[in-house]
N, CA, C and O atoms as a printed pandas DataFrame, in Angstrom:
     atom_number atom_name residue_name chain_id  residue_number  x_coord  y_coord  z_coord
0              1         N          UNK        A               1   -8.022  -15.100   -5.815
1              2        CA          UNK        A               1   -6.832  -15.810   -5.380
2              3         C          UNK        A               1   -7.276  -17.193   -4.890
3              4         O          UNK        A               1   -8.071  -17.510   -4.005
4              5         N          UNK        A               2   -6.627  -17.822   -5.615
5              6        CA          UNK        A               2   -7.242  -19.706   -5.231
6              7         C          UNK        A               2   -6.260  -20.546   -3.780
7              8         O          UNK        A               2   -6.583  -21.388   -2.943
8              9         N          UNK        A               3   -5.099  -19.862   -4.036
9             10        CA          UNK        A               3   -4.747  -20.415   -2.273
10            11         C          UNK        A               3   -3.384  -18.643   -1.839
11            12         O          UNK        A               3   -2.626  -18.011   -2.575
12            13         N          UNK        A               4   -3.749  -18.507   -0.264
13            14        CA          UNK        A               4   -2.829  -17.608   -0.218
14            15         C          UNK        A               4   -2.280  -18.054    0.563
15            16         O          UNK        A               4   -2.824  -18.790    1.387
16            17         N          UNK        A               5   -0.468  -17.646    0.590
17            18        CA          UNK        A               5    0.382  -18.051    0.566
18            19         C          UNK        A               5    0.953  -17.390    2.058
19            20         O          UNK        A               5    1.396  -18.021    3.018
20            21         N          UNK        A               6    0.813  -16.130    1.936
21            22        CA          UNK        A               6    1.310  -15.356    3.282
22            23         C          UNK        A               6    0.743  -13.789    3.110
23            24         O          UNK        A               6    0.332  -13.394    2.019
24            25         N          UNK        A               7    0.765  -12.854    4.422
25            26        CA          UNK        A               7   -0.014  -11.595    4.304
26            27         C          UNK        A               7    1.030  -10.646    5.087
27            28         O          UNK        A               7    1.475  -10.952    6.193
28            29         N          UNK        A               8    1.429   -9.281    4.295
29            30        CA          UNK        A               8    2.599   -8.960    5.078
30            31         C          UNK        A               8    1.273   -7.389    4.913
31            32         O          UNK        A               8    0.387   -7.165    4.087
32            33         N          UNK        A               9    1.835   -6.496    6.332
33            34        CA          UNK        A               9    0.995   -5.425    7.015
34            35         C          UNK        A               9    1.707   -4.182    6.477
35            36         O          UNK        A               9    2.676   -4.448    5.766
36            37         N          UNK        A              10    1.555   -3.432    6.581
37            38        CA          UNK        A              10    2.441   -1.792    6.749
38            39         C          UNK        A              10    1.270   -0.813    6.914
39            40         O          UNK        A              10    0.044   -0.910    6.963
40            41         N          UNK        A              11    2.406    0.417    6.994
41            42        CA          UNK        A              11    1.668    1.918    7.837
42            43         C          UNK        A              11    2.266    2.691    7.002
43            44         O          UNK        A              11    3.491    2.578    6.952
44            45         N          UNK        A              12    1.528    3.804    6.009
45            46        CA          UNK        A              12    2.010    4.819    5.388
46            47         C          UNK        A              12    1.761    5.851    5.641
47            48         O          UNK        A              12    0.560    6.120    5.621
48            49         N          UNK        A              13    2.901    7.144    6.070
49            50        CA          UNK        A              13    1.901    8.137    6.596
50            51         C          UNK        A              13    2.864    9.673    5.336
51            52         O          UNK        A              13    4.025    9.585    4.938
52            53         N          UNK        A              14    2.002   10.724    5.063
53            54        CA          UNK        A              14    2.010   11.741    4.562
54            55         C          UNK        A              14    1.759   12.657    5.148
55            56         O          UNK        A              14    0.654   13.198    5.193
56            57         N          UNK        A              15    3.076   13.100    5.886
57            58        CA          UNK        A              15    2.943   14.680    7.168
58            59         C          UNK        A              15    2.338   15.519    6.567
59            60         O          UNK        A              15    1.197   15.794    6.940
60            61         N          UNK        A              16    2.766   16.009    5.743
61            62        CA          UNK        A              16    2.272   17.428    4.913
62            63         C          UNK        A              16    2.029   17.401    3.284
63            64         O          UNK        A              16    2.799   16.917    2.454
64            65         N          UNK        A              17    0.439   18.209    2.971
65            66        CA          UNK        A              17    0.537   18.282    1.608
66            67         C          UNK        A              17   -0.780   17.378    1.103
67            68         O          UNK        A              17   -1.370   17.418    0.023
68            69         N          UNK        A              18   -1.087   16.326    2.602
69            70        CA          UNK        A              18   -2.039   15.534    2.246
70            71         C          UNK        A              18   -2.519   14.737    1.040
71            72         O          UNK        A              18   -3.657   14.675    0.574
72            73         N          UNK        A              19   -1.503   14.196    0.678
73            74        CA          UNK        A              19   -1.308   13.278   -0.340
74            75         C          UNK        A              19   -1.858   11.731   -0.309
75            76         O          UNK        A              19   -0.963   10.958    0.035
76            77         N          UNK        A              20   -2.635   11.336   -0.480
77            78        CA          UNK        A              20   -3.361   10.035    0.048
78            79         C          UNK        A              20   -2.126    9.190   -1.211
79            80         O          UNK        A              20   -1.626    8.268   -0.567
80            81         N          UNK        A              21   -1.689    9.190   -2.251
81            82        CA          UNK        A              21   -0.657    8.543   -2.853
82            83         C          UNK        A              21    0.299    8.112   -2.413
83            84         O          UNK        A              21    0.737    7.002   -2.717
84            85         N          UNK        A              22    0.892    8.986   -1.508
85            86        CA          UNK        A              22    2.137    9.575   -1.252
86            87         C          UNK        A              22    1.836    8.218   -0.076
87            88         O          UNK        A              22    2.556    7.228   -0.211
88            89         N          UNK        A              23    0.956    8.211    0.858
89            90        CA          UNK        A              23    0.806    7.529    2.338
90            91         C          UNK        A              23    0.557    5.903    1.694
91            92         O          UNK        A              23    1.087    4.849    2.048
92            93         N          UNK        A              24   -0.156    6.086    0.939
93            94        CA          UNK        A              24   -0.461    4.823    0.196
94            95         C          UNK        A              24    0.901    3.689   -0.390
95            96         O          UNK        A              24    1.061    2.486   -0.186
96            97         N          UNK        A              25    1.691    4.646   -1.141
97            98        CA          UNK        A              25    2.937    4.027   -1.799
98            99         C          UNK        A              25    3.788    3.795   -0.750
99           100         O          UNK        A              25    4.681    2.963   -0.911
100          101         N          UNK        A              26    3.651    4.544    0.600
101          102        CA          UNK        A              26    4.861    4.200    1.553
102          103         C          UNK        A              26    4.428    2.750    2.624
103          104         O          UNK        A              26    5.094    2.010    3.348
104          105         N          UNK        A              27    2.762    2.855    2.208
105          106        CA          UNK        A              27    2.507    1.709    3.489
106          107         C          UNK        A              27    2.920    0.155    2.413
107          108         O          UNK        A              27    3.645   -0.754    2.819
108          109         N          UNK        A              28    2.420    0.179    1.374
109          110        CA          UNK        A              28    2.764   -0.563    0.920
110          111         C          UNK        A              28    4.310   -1.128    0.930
111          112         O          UNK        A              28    4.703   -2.217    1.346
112          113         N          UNK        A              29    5.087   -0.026    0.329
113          114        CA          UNK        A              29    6.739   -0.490    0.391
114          115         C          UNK        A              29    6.457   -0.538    2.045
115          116         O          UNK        A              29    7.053   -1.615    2.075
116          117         N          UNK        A              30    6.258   -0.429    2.787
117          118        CA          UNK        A              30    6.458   -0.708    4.484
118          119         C          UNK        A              30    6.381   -2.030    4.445
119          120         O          UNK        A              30    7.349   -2.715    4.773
120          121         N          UNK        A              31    5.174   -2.590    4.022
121          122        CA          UNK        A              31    4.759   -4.304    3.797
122          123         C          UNK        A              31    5.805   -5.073    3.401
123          124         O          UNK        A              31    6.278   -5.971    4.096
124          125         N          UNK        A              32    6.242   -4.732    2.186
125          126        CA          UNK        A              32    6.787   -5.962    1.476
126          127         C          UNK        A              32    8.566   -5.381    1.597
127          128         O          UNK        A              32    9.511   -6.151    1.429
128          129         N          UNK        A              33    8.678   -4.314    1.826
129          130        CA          UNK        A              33   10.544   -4.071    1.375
130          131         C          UNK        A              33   11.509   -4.515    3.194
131          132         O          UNK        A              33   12.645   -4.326    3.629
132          133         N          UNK        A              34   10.491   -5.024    3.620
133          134        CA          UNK        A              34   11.366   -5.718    4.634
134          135         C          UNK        A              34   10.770   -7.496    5.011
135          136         O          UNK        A              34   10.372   -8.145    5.979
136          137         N          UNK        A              35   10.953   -7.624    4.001
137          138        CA          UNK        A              35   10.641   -9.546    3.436
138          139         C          UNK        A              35   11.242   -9.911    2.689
139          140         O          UNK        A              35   11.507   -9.363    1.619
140          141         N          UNK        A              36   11.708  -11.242    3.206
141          142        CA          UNK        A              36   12.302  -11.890    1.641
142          143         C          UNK        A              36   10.922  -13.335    1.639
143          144         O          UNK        A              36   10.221  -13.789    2.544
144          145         N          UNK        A              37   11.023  -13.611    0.414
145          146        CA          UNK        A              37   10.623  -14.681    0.009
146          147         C          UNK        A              37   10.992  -15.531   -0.266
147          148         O          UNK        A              37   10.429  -16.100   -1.201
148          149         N          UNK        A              38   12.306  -16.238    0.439
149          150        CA          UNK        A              38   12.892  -17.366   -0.355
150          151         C          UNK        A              38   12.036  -18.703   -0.645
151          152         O          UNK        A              38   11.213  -19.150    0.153
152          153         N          UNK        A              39   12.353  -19.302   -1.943
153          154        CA          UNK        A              39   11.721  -20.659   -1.992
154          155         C          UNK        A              39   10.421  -19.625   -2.724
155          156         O          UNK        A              39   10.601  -19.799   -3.929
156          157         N          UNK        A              40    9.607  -18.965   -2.615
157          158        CA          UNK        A              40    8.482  -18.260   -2.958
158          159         C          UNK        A              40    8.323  -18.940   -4.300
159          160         O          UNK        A              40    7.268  -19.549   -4.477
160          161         N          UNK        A              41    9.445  -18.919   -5.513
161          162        CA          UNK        A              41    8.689  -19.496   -6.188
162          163         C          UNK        A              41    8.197  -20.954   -6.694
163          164         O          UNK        A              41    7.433  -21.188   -7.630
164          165         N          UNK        A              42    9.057  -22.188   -5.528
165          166        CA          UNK        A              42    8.487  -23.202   -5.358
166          167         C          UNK        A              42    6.831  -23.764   -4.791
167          168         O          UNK        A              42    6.390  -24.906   -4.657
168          169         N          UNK        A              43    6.277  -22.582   -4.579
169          170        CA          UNK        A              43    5.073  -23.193   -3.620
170          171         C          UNK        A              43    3.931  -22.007   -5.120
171          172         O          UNK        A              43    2.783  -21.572   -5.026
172          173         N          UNK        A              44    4.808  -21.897   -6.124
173          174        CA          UNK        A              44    3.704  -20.834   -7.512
174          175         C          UNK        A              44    3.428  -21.858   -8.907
175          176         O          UNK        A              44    4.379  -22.359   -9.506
176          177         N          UNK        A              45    2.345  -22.029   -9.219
177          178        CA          UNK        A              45    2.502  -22.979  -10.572
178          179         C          UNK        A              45    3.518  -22.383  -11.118
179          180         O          UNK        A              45    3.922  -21.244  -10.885
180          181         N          UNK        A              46    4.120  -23.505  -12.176
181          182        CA          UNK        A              46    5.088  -23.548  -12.657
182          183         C          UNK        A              46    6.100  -22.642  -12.216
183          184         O          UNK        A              46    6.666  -21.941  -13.055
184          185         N          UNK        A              47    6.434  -22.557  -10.878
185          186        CA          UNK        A              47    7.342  -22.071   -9.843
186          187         C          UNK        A              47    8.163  -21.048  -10.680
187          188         O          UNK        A              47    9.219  -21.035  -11.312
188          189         N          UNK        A              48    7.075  -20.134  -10.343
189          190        CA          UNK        A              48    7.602  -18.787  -11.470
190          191         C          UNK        A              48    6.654  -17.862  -11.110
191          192         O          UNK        A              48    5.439  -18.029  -11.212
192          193         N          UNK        A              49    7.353  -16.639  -10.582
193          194        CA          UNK        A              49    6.953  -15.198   -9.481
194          195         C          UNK        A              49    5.700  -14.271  -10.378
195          196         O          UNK        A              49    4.880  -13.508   -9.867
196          197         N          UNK        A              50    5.852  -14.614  -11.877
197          198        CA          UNK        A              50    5.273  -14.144  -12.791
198          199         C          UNK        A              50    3.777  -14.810  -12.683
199          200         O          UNK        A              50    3.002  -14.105  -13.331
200          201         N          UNK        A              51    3.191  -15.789  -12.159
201          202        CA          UNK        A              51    1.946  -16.044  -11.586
202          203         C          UNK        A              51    1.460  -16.109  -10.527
203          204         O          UNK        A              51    0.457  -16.770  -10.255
204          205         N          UNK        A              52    2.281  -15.239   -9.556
205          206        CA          UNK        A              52    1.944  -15.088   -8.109
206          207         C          UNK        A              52    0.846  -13.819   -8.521
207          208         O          UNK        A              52    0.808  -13.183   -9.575
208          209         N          UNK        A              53    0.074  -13.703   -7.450
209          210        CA          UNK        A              53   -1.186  -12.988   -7.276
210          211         C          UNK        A              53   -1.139  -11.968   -6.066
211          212         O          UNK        A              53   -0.990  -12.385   -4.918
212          213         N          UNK        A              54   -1.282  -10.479   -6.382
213          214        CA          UNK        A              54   -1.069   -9.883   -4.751
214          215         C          UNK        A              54   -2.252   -9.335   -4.715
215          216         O          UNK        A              54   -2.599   -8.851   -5.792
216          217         N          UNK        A              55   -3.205   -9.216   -3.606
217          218        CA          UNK        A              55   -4.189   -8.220   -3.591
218          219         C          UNK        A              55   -3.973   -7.606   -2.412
219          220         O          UNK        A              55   -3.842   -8.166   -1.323
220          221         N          UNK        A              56   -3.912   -5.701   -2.782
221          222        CA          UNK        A              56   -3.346   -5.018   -1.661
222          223         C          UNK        A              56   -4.519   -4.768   -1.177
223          224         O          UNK        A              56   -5.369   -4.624   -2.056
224          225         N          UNK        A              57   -4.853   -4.671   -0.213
225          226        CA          UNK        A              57   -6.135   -3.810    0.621
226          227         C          UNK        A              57   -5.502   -2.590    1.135
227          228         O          UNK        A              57   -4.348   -2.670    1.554
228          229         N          UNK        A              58   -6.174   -1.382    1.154
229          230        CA          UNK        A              58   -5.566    0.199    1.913
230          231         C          UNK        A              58   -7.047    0.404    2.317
231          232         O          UNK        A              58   -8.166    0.170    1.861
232          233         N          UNK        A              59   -6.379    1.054    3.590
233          234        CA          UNK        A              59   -7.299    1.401    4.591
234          235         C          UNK        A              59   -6.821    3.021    4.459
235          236         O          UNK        A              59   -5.708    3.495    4.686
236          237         N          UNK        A              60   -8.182    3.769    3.966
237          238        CA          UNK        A              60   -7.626    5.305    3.121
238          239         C          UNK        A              60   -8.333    6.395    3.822
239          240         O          UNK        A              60   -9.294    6.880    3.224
240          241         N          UNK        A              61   -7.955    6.977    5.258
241          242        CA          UNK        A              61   -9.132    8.032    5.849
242          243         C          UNK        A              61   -9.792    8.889    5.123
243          244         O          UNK        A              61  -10.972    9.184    5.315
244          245         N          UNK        A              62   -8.923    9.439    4.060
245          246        CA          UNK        A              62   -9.769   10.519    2.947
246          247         C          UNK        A              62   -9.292   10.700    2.189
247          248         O          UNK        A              62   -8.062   10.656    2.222
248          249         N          UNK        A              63  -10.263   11.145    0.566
249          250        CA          UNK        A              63   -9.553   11.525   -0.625
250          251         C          UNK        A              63   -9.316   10.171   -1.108
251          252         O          UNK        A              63   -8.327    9.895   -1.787
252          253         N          UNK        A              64  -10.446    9.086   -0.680
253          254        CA          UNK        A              64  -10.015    7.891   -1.604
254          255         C          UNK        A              64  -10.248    8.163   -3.285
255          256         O          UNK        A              64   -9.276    7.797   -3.946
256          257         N          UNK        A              65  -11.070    8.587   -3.867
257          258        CA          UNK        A              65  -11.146    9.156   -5.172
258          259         C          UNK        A              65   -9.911    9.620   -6.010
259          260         O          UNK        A              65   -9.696    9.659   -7.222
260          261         N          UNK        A              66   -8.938   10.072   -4.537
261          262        CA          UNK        A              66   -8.084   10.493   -5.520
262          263         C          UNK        A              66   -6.784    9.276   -6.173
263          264         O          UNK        A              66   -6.138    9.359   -7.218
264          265         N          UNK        A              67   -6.750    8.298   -5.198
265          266        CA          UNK        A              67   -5.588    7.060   -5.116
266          267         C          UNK        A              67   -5.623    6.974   -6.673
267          268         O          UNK        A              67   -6.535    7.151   -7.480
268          269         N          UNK        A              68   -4.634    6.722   -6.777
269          270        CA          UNK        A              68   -3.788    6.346   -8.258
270          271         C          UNK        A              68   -3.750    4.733   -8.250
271          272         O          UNK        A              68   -2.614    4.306   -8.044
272          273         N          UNK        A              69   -4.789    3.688   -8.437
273          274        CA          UNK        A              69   -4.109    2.558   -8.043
274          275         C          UNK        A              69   -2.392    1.939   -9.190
275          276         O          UNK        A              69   -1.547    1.080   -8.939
276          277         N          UNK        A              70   -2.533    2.773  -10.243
277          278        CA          UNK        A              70   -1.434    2.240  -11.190
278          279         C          UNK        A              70   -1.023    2.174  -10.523
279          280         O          UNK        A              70   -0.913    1.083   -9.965
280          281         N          UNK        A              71   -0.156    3.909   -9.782
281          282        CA          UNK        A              71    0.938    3.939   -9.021
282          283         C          UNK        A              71    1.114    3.087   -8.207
283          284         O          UNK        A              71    2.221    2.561   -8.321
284          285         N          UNK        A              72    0.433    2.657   -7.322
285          286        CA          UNK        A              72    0.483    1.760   -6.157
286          287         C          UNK        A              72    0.674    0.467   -6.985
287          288         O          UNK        A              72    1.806    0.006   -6.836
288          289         N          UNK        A              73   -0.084   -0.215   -7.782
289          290        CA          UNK        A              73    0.293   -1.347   -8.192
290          291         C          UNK        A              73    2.171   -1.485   -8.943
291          292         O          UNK        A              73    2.574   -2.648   -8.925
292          293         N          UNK        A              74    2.977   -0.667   -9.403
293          294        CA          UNK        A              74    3.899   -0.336  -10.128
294          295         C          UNK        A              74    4.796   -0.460   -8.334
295          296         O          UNK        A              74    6.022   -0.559   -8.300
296          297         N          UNK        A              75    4.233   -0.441   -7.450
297          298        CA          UNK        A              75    5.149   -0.229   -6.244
298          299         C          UNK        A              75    5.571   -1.661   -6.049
299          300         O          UNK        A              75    6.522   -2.036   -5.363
300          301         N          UNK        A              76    4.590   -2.547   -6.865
301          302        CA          UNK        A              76    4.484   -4.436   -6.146
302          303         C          UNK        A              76    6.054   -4.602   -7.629
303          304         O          UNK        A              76    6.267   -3.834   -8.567
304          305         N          UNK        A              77    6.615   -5.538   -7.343
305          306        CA          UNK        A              77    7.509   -5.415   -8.406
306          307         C          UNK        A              77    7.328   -7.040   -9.442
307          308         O          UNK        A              77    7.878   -7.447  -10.465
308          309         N          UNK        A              78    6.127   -7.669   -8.395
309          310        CA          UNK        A              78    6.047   -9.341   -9.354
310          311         C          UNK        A              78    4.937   -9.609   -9.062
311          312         O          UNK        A              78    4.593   -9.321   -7.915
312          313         N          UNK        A              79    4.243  -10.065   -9.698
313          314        CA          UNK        A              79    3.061  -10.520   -9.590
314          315         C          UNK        A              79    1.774   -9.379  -10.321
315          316         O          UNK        A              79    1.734   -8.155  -10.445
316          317         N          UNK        A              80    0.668  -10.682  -10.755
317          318        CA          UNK        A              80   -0.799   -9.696  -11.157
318          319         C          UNK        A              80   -1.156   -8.932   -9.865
319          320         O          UNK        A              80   -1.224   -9.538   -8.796
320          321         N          UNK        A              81   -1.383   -7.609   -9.955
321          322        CA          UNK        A              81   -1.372   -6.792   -8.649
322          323         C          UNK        A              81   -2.849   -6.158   -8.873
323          324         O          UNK        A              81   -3.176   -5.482   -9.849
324          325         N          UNK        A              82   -3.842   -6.582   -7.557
325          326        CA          UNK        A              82   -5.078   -5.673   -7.854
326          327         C          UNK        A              82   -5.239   -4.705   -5.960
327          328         O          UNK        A              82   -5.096   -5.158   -4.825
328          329         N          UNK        A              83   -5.490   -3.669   -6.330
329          330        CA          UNK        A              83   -6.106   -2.612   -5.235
330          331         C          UNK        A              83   -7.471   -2.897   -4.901
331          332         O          UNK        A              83   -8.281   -3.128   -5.798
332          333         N          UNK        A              84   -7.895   -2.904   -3.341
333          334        CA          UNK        A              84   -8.631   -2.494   -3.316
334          335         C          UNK        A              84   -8.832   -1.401   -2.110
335          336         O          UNK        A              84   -8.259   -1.580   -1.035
336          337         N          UNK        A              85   -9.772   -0.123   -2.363
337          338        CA          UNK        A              85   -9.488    0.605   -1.481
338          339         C          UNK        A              85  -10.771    0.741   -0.152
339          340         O          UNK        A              85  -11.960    0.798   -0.462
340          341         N          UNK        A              86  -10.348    0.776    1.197
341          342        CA          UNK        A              86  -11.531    0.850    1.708
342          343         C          UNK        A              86  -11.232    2.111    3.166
343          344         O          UNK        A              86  -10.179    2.690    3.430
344          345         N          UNK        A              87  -12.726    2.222    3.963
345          346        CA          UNK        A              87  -12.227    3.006    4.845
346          347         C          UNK        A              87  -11.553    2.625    5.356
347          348         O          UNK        A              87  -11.185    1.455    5.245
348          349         N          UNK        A              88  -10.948    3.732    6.404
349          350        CA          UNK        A              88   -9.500    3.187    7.284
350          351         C          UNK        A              88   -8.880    3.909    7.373
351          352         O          UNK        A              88   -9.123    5.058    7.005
352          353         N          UNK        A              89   -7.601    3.450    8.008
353          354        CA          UNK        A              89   -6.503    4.662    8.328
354          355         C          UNK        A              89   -7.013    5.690    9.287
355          356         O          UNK        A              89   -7.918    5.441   10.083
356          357         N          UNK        A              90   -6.376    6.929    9.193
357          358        CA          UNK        A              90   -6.680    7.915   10.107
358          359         C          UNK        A              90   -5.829    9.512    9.232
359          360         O          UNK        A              90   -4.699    9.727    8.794
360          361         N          UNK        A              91   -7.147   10.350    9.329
361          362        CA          UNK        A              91   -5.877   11.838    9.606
362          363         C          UNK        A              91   -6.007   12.537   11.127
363          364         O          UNK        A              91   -6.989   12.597   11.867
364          365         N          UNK        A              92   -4.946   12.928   11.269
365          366        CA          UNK        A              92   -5.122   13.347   12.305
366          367         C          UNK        A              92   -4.134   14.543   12.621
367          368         O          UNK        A              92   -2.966   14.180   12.485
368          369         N          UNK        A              93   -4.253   15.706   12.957
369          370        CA          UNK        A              93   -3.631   16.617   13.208
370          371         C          UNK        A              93   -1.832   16.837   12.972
371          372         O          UNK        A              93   -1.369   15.697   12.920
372          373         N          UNK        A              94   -1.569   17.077   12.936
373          374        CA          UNK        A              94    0.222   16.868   12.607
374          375         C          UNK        A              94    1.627   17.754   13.472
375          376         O          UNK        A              94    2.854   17.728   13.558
376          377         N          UNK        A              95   -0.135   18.841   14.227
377          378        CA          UNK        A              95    0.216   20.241   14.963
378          379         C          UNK        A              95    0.637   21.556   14.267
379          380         O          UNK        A              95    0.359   22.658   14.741
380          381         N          UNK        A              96    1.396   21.362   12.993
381          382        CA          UNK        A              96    1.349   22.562   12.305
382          383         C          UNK        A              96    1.296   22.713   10.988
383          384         O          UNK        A              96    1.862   21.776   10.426
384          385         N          UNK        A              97    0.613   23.925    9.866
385          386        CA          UNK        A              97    0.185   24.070    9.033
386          387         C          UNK        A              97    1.788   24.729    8.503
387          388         O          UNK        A              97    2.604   25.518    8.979
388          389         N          UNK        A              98    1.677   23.898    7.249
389          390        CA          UNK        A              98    3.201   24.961    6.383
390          391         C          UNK        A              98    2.757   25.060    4.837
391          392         O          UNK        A              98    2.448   24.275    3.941
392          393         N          UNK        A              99    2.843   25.929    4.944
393          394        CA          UNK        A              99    2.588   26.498    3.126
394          395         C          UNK        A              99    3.196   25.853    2.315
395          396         O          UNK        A              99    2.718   25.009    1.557
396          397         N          UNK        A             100    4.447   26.234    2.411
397          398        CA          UNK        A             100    5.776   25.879    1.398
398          399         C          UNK        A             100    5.701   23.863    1.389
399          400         O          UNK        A             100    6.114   23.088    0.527
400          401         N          UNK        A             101    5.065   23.600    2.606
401          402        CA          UNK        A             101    5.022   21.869    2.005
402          403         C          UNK        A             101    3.300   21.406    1.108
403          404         O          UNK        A             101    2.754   20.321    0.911
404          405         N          UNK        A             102    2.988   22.553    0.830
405          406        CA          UNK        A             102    1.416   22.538    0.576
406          407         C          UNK        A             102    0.884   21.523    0.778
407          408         O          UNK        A             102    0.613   20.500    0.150
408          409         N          UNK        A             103    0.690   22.121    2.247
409          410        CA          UNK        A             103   -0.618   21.783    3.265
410          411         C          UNK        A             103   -1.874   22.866    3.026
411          412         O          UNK        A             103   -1.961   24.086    2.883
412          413         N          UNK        A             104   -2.840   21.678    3.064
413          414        CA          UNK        A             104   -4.233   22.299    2.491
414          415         C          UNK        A             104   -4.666   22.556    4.263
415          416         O          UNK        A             104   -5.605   23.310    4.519
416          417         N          UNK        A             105   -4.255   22.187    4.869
417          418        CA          UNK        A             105   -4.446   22.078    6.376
418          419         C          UNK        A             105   -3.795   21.388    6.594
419          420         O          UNK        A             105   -3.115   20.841    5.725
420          421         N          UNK        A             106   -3.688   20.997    8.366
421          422        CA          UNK        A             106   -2.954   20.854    9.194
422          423         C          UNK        A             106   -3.234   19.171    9.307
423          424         O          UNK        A             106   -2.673   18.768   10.326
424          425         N          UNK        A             107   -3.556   18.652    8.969
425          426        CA          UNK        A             107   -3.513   16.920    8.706
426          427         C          UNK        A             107   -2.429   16.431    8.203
427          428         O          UNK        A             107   -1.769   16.946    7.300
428          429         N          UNK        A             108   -2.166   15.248    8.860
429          430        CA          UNK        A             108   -1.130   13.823    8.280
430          431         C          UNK        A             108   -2.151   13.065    8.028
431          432         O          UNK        A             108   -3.051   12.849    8.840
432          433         N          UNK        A             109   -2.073   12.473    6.563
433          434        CA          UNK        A             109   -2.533   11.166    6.280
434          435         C          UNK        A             109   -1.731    9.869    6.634
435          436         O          UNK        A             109   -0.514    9.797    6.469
436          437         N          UNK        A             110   -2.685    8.595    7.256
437          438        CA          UNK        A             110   -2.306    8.219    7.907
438          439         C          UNK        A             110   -2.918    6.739    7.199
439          440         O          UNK        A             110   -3.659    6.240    8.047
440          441         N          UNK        A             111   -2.884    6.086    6.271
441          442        CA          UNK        A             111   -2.774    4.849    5.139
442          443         C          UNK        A             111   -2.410    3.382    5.680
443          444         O          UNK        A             111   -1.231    3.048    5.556
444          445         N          UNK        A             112   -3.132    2.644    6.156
445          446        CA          UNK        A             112   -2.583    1.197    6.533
446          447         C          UNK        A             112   -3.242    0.075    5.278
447          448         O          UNK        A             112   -4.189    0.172    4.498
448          449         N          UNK        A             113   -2.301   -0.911    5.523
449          450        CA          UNK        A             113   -1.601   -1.566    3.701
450          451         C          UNK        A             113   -2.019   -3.144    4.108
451          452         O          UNK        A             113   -1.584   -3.321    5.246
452          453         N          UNK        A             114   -2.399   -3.831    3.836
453          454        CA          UNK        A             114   -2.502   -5.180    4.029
454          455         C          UNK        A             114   -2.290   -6.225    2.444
455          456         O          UNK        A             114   -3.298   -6.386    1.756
456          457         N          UNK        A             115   -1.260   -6.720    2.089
457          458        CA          UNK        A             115   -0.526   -7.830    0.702
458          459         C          UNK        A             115   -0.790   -8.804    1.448
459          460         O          UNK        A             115   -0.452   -9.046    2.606
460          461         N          UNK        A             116   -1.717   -9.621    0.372
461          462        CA          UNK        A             116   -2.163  -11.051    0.222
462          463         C          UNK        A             116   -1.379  -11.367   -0.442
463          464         O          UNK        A             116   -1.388  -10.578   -1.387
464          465         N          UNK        A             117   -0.042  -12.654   -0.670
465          466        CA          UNK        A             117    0.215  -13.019   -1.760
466          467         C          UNK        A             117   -0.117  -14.600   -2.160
467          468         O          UNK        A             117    0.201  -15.421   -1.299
468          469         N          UNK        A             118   -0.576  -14.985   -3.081
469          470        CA          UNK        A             118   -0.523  -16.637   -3.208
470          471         C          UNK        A             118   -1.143  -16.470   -4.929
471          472         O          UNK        A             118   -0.857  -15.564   -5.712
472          473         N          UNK        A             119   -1.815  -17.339   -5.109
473          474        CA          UNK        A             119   -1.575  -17.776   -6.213
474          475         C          UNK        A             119   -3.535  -18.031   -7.241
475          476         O          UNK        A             119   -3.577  -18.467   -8.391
């Protein structure tokens, strides 16, 4: 990314079932689905959303192996979208184990999201 533009945060969490996807796709939409960008595509060459640049960072307590980055990138709705995944986040207890939501155990994944966007 040659200049960035602005950096929006979020928190994804997955009570049950331990889905590192699931925490991943929500921190992200956490980031960006309460922003607007107006003007956004005046400050993009040829002021057009289609060469904006996002690079998500996730902070992934466990089961990074398993992240889907398609999925997660398919969550950004404009721009070349690249993942990268690192430690971070947290699981941490949730207090109770339920079958029927298949829980492998008693953990919430707990996914924090950081969008670079510029250009």
């Amino acid at each position: 990314m040659e200049k960035m533009i602005f950096i929006q945060t979020g928190t994804g969490i997955d009570l049950h079932g331990q889905n590192v996807n699931q925490a991943a796709e929500r921190a992200v939409k956490d980031a960006i689905h309460y922003n607007s960008m107006p003007g956004i595509e005046y400050a993009l060459p040829d002021q057009d959303v289609k060469n904006m640049k996002v690079n998500v960072k996730l902070g992934i307590p466990r089961d990074m192996e398993k992240l889907d980055e398609e999925k997660i990138k398919e969550a950004v709705p404009y721009g070349e979208v690249t993942v990268e995944k690192l430690e971070g986040g947290l699981a941490a207890t949730n207090g109770v184990f339920l079958r029927d939501q298949e829980d492998k155990n008693d953990l919430m994944y707990i996914v924090n999201a950081v969008v670079e966007v510029g250009y």
